[in-house]
N, C-alpha and C positions, 0 to 999 in steps of 0.2 A: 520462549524461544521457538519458533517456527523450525521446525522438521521438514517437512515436504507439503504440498498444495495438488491437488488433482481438482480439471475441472475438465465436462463434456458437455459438447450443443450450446453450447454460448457465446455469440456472435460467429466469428469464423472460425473459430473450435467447436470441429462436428465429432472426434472421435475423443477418447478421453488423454488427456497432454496431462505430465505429471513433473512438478517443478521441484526439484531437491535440493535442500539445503545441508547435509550428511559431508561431509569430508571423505574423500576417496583415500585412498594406498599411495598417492602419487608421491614421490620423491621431492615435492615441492618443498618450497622453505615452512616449517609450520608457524610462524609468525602470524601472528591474529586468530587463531583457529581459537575457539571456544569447545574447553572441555564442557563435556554432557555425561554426569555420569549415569542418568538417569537411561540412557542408550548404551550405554558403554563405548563410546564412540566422541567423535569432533565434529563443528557443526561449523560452517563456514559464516562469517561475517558479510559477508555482502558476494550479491550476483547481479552480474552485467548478462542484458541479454541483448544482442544482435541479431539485424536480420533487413531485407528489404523495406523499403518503404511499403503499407500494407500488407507487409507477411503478415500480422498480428500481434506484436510485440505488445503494443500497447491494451490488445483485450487479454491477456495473459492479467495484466495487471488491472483491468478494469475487473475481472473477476474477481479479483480477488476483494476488489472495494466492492462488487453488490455484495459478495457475501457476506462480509461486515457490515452492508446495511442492512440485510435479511434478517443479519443475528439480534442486531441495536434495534430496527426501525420496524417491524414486518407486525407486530403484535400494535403496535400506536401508528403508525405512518400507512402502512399499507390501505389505500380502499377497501371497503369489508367484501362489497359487491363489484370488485374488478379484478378478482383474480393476484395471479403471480405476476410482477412485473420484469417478468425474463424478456431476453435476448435471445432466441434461438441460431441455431445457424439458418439461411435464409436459402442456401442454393442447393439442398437437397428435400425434396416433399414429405421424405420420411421422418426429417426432422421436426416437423409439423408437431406430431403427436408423440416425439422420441421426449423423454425428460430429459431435465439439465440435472447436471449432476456437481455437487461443490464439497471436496470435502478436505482434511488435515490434519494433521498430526502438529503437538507440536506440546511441546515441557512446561510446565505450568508449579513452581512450588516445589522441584525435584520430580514430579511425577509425571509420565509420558501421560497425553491424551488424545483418539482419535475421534474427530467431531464430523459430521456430517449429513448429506441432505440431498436430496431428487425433488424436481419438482416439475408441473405440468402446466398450462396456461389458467390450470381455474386452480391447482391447492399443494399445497407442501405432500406427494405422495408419502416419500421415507422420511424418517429424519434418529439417528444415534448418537449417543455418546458413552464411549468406553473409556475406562481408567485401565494404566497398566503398573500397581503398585508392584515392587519388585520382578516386575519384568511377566505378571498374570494377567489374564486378562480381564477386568471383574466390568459386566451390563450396567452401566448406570441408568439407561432409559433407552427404546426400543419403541419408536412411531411405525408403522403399516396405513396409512387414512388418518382414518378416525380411533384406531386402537392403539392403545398404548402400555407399555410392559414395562415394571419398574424394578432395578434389580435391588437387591437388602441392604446395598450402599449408599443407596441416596436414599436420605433424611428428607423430611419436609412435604408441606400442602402438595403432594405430585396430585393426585386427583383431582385436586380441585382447578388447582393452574390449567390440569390435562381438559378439564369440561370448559376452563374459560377460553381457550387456543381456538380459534378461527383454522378452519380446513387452510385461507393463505400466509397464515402466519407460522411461526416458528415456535416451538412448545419451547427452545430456551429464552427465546425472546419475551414469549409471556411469563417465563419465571425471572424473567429482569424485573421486568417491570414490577409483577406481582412480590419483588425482593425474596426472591428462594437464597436462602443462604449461601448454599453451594455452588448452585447454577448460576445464580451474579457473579461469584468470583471467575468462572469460567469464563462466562460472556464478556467480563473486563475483560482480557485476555484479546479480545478482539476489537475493545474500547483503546485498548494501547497504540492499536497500529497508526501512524505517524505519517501525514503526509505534506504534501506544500499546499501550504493554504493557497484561498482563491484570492487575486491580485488585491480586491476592493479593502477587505475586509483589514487584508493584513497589517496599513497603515495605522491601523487602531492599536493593534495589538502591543502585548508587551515585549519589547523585542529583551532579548539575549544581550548581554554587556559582551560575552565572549563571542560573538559572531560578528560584533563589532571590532573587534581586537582581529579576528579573521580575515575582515575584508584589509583594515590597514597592513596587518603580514603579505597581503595579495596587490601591496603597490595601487588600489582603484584609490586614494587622496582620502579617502574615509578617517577620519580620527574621533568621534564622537557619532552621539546621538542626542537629541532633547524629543522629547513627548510634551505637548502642548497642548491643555484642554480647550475645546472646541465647543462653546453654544451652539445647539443648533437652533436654528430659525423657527419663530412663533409657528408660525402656518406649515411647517414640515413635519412640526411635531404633532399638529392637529390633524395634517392629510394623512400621516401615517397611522396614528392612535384611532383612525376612521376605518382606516386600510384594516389594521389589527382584528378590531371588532368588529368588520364584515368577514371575516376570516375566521372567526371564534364563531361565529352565528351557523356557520358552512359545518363547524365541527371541524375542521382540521385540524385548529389547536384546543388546547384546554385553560380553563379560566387562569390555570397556576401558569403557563405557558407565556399565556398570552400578556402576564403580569413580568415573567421575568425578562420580555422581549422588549416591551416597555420601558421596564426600567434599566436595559444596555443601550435602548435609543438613549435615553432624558440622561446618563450618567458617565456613558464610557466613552464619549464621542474626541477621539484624539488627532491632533495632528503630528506628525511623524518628520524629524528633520535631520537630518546628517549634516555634522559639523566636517567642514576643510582646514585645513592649515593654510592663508594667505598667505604672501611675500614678508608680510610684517609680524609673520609668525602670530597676528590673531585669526582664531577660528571665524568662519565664516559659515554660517549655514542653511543649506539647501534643502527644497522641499526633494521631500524620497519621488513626486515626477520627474524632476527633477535629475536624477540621477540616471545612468547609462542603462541599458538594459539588464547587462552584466552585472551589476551594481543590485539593482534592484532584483533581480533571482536571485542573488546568492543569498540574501537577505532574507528572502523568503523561503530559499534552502533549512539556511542555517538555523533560522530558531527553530522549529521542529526536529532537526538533526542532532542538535543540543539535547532537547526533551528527551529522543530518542536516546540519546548514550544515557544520561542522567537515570530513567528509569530502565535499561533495559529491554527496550520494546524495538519492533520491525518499524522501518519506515519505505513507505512503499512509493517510487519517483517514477515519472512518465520525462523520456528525452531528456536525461540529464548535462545532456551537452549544450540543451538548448540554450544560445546568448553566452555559451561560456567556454573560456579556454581551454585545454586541454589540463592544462597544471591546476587551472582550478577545480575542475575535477576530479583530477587524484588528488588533490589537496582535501576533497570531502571524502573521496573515496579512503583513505588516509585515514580519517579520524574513528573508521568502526575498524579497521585493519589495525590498531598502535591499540596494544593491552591498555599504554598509559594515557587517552584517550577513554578508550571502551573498555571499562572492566568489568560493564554487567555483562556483558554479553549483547548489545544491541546488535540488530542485522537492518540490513540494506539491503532492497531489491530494486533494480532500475534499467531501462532501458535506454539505450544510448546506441548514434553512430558513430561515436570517434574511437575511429580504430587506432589514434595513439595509444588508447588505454589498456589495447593488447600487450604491449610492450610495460607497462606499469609494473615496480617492485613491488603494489599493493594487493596485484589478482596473481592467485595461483590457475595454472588449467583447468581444477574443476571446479571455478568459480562463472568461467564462459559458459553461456548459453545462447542458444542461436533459434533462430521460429524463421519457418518453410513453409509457404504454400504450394499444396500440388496443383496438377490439372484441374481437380474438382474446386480448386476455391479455397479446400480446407486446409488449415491451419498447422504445420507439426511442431512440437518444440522437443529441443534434443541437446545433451549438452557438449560437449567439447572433446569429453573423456570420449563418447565412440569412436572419436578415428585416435590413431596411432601417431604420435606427437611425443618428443624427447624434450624434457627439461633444459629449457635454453633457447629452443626453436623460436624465428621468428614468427610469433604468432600472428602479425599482422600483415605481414607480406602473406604468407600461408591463407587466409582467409580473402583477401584483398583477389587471391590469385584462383578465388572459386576452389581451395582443397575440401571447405569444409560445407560448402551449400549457401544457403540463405544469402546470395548478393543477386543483386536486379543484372542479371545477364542473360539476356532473350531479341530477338530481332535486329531493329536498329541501333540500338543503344550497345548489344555485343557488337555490331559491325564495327561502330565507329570507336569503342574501344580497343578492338584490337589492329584498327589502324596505325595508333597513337605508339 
């Protein structure tokens, strides 16, 4: 379970923004809150964050997916001789040679742990991870460069991992890989987070029987699905298995890589079909292009969001309103809020403009968060609980009406707004 996220210098975050998932004092209904007793405390199920168009909303959350590729990919993926593949912030000079900074808190097993990482355009400067069994603080590992300090808690090859770690890679990334016992369970932890797959891919996949039972509750005509194996074509399998092996030759992949890429061409190749209810009460069914837009995100929502409850892991969404109505919205926002839904404890972070969901029985206030940009460019995120709000308040008339910041009201666009 995610605790809080801090990140600085990365894309149009130049100062350090600090994202929290901690439940406040507020008098809010505590429905969905997830006990933590490893904090002594409640951790909120899901956060919406608002804001202008380009305030940043969306590198809030892009951050938080490089650092879960840094963690997974940075020891195998990264070029050896290209450095750190950051983002800086780009409209200040000093951010040139400022590090980026990524780091988290967040329960693992009953036990709190803070993880994190600086880094420069050529190498992972810092990089830590502390354990807090019974609320102490105990070193588990301590980067500076090239030096590294191992504290009497962690077990396992640390030196040797520590001489194979490349200056742009991540020492738990090379203890994934190199399977350190402990440190893979950690980096899982980051292998969990859940997102909406990319459009192509998704038709293959194996969808959710209950996301299908989801869309039909949501009235879009859905009643079924069929998966349909798919021959691919002679010469697509040789253009590609060409493709493969000019790719392996380059070293990006590896022989074992390059074998399992293979064999998802030549074996998983599926077609994807949602069944209708015709006039004659037979199903009828349609390819997933087929289908509305609406139709087709929620479906690419929902199997992941499934995954996500099922294990207990963050699932991290960019414009969750996109192509979608309000009710279906809370309709997902809904299923990490409902205990009988969510019982591990899964969380939700997403950004969105529909400010119906201000009004939603499924966000309490300090579940809103909002991202500003100032004069300079840069980025602020800030959550709801700063200003002074009473239980019941319309929160989206309030917001709508500039109380709380973050809406595009400047020049023309305030003129002719406040004509209206």
């Amino acid at each position: 379970m995610l605790l809080r996220f801090g990140v600085r210098n990365f894309r149009s975050i130049r100062d350090t923004q600090e994202l929290s998932l901690v439940a406040s004092s507020l008098d809010d209904t505590a429905g969905g809150l997830i006990d933590c007793p490893a904090i002594g405390s409640c951790l909120l199920p899901a956060i919406v964050l608002y804001g202008a168009n380009a305030s940043g909303k969306t590198n809030v959350v892009r951050a938080l997916r490089w650092m879960r590729q840094a963690v997974l990919q940075s020891q195998t993926r990264f070029d050896a001789n290209a450095g750190v593949p950051r983002e800086r912030f780009a409209l200040a000079p000093s951010a040139e040679t400022a590090e980026t900074l990524c780091d988290l808190d967040f329960v693992l097993d009953s036990v709190r742990y803070h993880y994190g990482f600086t880094a420069s355009d050529e190498a992972f400067t810092r990089e830590w991870l502390y354990a807090f069994p019974s609320g102490r603080r105990q070193v588990l590992f301590e980067r500076e460069g090239k030096h590294f300090e191992f504290g009497r808690h962690l077990r396992g090859r640390n030196r040797v991992i520590a001489d194979l770690t490349r200056p742009n890679s991540l020492f738990l990334s090379a203890a994934r890989q190199n399977d350190h016992e402990e440190l893979s369970r950690i980096s899982n932890f980051f292998r969990s987070f859940r997102a909406e797959p990319a459009r192509p891919s998704a038709t293959y996949e194996n969808i959710d029987p209950r996301a299908v039972a989801f869309l039909q509750d949501l009235a879009t005509g859905v009643v079924g699905f069929r998966r349909t194996k798919v021959d691919p074509a002679e010469d697509a399998v040789a253009f590609i298995q060409a493709l493969f092996k000019l790719i392996a030759e380059q070293g990006a992949l590896s022989e074992s890589e390059l074998n399992r890429a293979a064999d998802a061409m030549r074996n998983k190749r599926y077609k994807l079909e949602l069944a209708h209810s015709g006039q004659s009460g037979q199903q009828t069914f349609l390819g997933f292009d087929d289908e509305s837009d609406g139709t087709q995100r929620l479906l690419l929502l929902l199997t992941p969001a499934f995954r996500a409850l099922d294990e207990g892991a963050l699932m991290v969404v960019d414009e969750l309103d996109a192509s979608l109505h309000t009710r279906a919205c809370e309709a997902l926002l809904a299923l990490f809020a409902l205990p009988k839904t969510n019982p591990k404890g899964a969380q939700l972070i997403a950004t969105t403009h529909d400010t119906n969901l201000l009004r939603s029985r499924y966000l309490r206030r300090d579940q809103v968060w909002f991202t500003e940009k100032d004069a300079n460019g840069a980025t602020h995120l800030y959550p709801l609980t700063d200003f002074r709000t009473r239980k019941g308040d319309n929160l989206e008339r309030g917001y709508l009406q500039g109380r709380y910041g973050a809406i595009p009201f400047s020049g023309l666009a305030a003129d002719i707004l406040a004509s209206v």
